[in-house]
N, C-alpha and C positions, 0 to 999 in steps of 0.2 A: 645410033652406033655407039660401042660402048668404048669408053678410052680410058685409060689408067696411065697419068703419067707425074710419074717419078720425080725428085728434085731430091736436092741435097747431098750427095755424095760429096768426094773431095779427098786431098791428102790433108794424113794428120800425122802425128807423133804418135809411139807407143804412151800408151795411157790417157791418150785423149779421148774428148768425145766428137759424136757427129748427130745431126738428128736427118733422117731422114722425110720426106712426104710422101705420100701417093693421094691425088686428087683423082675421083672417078667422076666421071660425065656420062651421060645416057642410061645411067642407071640410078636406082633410087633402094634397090633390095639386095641384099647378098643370103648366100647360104655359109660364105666364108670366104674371108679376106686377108691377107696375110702377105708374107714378107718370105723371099727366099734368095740363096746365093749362090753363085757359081763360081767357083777359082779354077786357075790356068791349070788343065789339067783334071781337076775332081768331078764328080757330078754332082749338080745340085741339088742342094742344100734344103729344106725349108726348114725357116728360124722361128718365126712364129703366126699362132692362124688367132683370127678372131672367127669363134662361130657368133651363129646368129641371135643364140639366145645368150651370149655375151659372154662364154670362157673364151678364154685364151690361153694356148702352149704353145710353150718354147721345148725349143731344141734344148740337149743338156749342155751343149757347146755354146749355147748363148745365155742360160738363164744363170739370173741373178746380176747379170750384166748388160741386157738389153730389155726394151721395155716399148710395147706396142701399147698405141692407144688411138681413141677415133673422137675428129671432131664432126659430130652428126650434121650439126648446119653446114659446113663447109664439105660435108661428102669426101672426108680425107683421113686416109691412117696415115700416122705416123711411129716412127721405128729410131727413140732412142737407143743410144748407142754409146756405152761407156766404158771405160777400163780396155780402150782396145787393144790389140794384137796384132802383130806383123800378119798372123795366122787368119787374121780378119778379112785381109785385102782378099779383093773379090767385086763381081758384080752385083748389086744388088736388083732384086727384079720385087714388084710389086705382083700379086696375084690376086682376082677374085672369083669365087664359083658362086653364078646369080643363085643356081636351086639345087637340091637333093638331086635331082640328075639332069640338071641344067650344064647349061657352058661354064668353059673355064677361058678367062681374060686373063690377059699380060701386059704387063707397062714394058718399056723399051730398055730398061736397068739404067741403073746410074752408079759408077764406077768408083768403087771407093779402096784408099789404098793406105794402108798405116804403114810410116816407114820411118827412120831416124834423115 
């Protein structure tokens, strides 16, 4: 069974940062992995994917300010998070799609909130 679960969210300050995780279990391949958001009210978001042959894109709402990367022994991406914004706060959801027309997985989100 394949699980994706999230850590690190949290409240910050305008300007801070956060680093998020996604630890995946049950799987060992992806087609694409990546990070996305939902706010009260908006639809979500995705902020950035890693494909398999190893690009990665951001959203223009996050780039140059946020920064996915993957520790392959630990089976975990991770989703720096810098220069934030009120406009930030949102849930954040981990995703991965195992194949080209494989499933798509979700982590449970982990809540992150920038506020004064």
């Amino acid at each position: 069974q394949v699980q994706l679960v999230e850590s690190g969210g949290g409240l910050v300050e305008p300007g801070g940062s956060l680093r998020l995780s996604c630890a995946a279990s049950g799987i060992d391949t992806f087609f694409l992995w990546g990070w996305s958001r939902q706010a009260p009210g908006k639809q979500r978001e995705r902020l950035a994917t890693l494909s398999s042959g190893g690009n990665i894109n951001y959203a223009d709402s996050v780039k140059g300010r946020f920064t996915l990367s993957r520790d392959n022994a630990k089976n975990t991406v991770f989703l720096q998070m810098n220069s934030l914004e009120t406009e930030d706060t949102a849930v954040y959801y981990c995703y991965l799609r195992s194949g080209v027309f494989g499933s798509d997985y979700w982590g449970q989100g982990t809540q992150v909130i920038v506020s004064t």
